[in-house]
C-alpha positions as CSV (number, residue, x, y, z in Angstrom):
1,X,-10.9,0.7,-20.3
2,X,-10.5,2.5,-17.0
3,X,-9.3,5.7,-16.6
4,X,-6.4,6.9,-14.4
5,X,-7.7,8.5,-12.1
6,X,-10.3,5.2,-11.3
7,X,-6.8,3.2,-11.2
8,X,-5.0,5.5,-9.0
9,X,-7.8,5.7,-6.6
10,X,-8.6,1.5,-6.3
11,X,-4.7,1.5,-5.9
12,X,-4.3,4.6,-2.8
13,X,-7.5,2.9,-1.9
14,X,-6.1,-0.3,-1.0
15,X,-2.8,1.4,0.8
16,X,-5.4,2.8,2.8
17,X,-7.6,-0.3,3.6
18,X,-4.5,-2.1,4.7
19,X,-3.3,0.5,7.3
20,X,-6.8,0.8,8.6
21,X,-6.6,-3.1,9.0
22,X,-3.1,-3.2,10.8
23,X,-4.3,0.2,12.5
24,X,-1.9,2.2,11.0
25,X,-2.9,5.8,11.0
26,X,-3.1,7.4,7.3
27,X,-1.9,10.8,7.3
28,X,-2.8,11.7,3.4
29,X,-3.0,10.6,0.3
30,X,-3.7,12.0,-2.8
31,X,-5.0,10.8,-6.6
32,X,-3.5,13.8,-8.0
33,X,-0.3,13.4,-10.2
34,X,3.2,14.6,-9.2
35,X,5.0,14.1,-12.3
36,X,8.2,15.9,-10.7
37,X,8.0,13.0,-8.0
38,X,7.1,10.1,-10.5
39,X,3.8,9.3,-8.8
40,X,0.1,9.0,-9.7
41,X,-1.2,9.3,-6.6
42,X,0.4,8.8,-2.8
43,X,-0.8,7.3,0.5
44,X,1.9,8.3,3.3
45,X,1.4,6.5,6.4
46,X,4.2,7.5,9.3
47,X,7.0,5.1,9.9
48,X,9.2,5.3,13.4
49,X,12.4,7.5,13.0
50,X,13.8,4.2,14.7
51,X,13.5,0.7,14.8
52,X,11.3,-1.2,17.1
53,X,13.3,-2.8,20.1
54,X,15.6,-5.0,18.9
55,X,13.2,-8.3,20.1
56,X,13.1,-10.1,16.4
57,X,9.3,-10.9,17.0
58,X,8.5,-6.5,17.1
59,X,11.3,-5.8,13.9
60,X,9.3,-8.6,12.5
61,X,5.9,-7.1,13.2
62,X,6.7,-3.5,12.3
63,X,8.6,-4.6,8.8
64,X,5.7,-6.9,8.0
65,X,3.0,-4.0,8.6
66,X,4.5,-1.4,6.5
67,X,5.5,-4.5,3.6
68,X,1.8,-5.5,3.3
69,X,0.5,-1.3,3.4
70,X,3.2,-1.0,0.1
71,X,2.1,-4.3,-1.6
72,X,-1.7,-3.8,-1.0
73,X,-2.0,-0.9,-3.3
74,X,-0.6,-2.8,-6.4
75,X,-2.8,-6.1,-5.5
76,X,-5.6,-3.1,-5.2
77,X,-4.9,-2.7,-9.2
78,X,-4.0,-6.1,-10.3
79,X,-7.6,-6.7,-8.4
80,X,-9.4,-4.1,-10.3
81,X,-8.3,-4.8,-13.3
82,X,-9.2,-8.4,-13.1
83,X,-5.8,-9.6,-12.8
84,X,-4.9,-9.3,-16.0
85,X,-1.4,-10.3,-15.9
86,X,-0.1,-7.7,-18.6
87,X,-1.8,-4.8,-16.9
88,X,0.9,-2.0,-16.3
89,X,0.9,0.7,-13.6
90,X,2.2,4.2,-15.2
91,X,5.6,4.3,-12.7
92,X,6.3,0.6,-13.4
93,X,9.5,-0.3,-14.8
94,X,10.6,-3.8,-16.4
95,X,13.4,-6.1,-15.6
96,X,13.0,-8.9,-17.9
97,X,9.8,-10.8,-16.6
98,X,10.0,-8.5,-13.7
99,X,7.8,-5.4,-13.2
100,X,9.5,-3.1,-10.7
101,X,7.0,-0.4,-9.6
102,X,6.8,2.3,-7.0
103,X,5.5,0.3,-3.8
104,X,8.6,-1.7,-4.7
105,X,10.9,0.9,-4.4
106,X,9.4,2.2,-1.0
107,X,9.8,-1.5,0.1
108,X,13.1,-2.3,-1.0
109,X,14.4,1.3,0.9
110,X,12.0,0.4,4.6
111,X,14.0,-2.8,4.5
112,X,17.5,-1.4,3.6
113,X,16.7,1.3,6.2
114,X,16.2,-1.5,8.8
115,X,18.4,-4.1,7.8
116,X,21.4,-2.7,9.2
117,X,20.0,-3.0,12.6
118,X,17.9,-6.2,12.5
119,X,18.7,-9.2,14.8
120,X,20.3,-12.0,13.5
121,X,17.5,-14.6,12.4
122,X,15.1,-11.8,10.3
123,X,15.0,-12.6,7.2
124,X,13.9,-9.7,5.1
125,X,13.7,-11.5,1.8
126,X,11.0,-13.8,3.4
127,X,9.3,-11.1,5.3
128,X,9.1,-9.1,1.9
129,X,7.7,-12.4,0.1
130,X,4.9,-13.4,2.7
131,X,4.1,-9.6,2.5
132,X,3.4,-10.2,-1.5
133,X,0.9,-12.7,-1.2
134,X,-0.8,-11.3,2.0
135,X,-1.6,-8.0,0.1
136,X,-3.0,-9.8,-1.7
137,X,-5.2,-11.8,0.3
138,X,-6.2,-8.8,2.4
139,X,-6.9,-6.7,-0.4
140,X,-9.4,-9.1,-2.2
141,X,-11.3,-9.7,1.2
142,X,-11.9,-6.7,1.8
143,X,-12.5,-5.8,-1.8
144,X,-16.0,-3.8,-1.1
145,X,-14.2,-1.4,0.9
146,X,-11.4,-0.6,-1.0
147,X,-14.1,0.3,-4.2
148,X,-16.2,2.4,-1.3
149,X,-12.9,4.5,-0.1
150,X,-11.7,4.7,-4.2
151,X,-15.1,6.2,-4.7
152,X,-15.2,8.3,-2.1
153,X,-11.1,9.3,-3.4
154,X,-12.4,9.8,-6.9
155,X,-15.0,12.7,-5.7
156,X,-12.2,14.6,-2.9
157,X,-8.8,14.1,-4.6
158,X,-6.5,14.9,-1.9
159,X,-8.6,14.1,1.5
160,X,-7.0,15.4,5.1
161,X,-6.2,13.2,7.8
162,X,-9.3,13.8,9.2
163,X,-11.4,12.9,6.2
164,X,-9.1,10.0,5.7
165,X,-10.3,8.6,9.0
166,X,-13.7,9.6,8.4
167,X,-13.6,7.9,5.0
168,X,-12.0,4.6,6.6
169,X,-15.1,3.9,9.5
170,X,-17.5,4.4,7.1
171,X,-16.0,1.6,4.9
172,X,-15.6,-0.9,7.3
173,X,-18.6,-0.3,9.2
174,X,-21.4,-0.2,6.2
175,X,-19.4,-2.0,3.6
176,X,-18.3,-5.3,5.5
């Protein structure tokens, strides 16, 4: 079995990959535990203080980008662990059949932050959904990256934003 840490870091890893692929900047991230914050490790990629012009085709865009950054780190561990279905991450919670985990909850709050403002034909719940499976997608295709930056995670712990960058062009220009 895999430890933590190894989990943590596959799981920042692919929060990471995705933002590289959408070319979201990374500011940090860290493998380190905050037990007073209820994480095992934390990617945090800026988000607007506003909403993108109200043109539904840019709230689209912007909602999707951040959806798929929160929903690659859990395909990241359902990934490494060989999606085993009965796998759980160490903040997940279950709701019946359900497992509700942290990347949920930073989901569920970008869209309830937005959809107050959203034009009339977004449809979050559908944004949210594609998201899921994309994630997912992304994640495994670019699988070899997401082990290289996890390694690379393991060994630093708490990279800058500098290193994170660093770390991200040398994945996707010797690992592809």
């Amino acid at each position: 079995m895999s430890s933590k840490e190894e989990v943590t870091a596959h799981h920042e890893a692919g929060h990471m990959c995705a933002a590289w692929i959408l070319s979201l900047d990374v500011e940090s991230v860290t493998i380190v535990p905050n037990k007073a914050q209820h994480y095992q490790g934390q990617t945090y990629c800026p988000r607007r203080s506003r909403v993108p012009n109200e043109a539904s085709a840019d709230w689209n865009r912007y909602l999707y980008k951040h959806l798929l950054i929160s929903y690659s780190g859990p395909a990241a561990s359902v990934i490494y662990f060989n999606y085993e279905p009965n796998i759980e991450s160490p903040t997940s919670m279950r709701f019946g059949d359900f497992r509700y985990t942290a990347d949920d909850k930073a989901a569920d709050e970008l869209i309830q932050k937005m959809d107050p403002i959203p034009p009339q034909d977004t449809d979050s719940y559908n944004i949210s959904m594609k998201a899921v499976y994309e994630a997912e997608s992304l994640t495994e295709a670019h699988w070899q990256c997401v082990k290289y930056v996890a390694s690379v995670l393991l060994e630093r712990e708490t990279p800058d934003q500098a290193q994170c960058q660093e770390v991200l062009k040398e994945a996707y220009c010797f690992r592809r």
